[in-house]
Structures are given as C-alpha cells and as structure tokens.
C-alpha positions in Angstrom: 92.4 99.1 130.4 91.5 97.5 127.3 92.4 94.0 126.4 94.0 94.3 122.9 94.1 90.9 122.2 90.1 90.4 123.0 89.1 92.9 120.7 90.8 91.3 117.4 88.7 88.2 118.8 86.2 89.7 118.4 86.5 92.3 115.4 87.5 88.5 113.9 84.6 87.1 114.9 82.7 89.4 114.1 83.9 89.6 110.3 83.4 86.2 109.8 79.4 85.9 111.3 79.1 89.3 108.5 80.9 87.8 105.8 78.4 87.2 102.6 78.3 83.7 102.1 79.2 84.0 98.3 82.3 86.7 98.7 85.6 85.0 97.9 89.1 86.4 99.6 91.5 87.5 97.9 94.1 85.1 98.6 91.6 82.6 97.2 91.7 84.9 93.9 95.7 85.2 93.3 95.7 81.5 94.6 93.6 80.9 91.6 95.4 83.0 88.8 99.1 82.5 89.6 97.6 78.8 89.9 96.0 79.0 86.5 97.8 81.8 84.5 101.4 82.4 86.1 102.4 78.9 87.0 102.3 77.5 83.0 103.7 80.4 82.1 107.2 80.3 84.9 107.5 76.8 84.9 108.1 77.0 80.6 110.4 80.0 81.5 112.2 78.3 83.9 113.0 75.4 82.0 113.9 77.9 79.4 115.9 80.2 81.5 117.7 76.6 82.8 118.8 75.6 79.9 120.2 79.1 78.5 122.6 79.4 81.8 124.0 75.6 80.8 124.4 77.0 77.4 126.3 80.2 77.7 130.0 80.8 78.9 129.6 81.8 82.9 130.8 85.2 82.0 128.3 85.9 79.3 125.6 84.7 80.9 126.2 87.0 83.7 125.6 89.9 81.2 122.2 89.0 80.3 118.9 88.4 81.1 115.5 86.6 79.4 113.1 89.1 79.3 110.2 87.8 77.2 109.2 84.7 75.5 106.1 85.2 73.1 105.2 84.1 69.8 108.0 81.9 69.2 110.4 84.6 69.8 113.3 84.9 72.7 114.1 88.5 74.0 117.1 88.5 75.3 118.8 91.9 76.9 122.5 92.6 77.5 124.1 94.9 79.4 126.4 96.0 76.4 126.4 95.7 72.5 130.2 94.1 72.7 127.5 90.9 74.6 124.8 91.6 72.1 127.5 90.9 69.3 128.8 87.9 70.9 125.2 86.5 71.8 124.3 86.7 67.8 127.9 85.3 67.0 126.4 82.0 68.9 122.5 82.6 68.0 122.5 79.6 65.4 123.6 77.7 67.9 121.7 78.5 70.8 118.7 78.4 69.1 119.4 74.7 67.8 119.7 73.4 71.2 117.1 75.7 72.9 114.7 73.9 70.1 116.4 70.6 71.1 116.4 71.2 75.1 113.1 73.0 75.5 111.0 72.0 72.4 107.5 72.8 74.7 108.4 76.4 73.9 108.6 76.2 70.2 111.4 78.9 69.9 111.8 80.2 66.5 113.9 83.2 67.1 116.3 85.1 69.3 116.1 88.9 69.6 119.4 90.7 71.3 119.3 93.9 72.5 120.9 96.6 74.9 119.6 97.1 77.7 
C-alpha cells in the first residue's frame, strides 16, 4: 500500500529542488498588486463608504450602494427612483460634507441612478 502522505513529501520536495531560481509564486504576485494597486484604492473607499453610512438616514442608506469613485465623481445606485429622488433632494448636502469628511478623495460630484 502506498503511503499517501510520503508521496506529497516528496512530489513537495521535489518541486522545490526543480523550481527555477528566478520564478516568483503567485501569491507573491497578488500579494504584490492588492498590496500596491487595490489597497490605496479600498482603504479611500472605505473611508468614503464610512462616512456616507453616518450621513444617510438608516433606511436610505439600506437602499443604496457606492459603486464607483473616479474622476472626482461618486456613483451612487439605488434600488428605486423614489431613493434616487430622495438621494438628489440631499446631494448639496452630502456632497458638502463628503468634501469636508473625506477631502483625500476630492469629490466633485454625485451621480444617482437605478439600479
């Protein structure tokens, strides 16, 4: 009977004496870009996303969702246009303190739509 466990030793060991000294895994390589890329880019969302659920009502905020941030504009989706309506009725506002809470992201405008 084989021993299951020895031969992943050894396939294991076996990988690593064959491994090219210059290949790079690909953990290393998503370690790397959420490191370098996705990281900046959550961690300004987050603060973002953060401050818009201390902003809205409880029961509006449950009706939409931050779906993009880019070029100084906010994309914002609801789930009906009676939210979209009431999310423009308080876009002055929201947009004052979003500049005042998160001024890192340099918001310039907020788009609503259904969705």
């Amino acid at each position: 009977m084989v021993d299951e466990g020895e031969q992943l030793r050894k396939a294991v060991k076996w990988r690593a004496a064959h491994r090219a000294d210059n290949t790079v895994s690909l953990g290393d390589v998503l370690s790397g870009l959420i490191e370098n890329q996705v990281s900046p880019q959550q961690t300004r969302f987050g603060l973002i996303t953060e401050a818009w659920s201390q902003l809205l009502p409880t029961e509006l905020c449950q009706h939409c969702r931050i779906v993009d941030i880019s070029g100084g504009r906010l994309k914002v989706l609801a789930d009906l246009p009676s939210y979209v309506y009431e999310l423009q009725l308080l876009s002055c506002e929201l947009l004052k303190e979003l500049a005042r809470q998160c001024p890192q992201a340099r918001i310039q405008e907020i788009k609503f739509a259904v969705g």
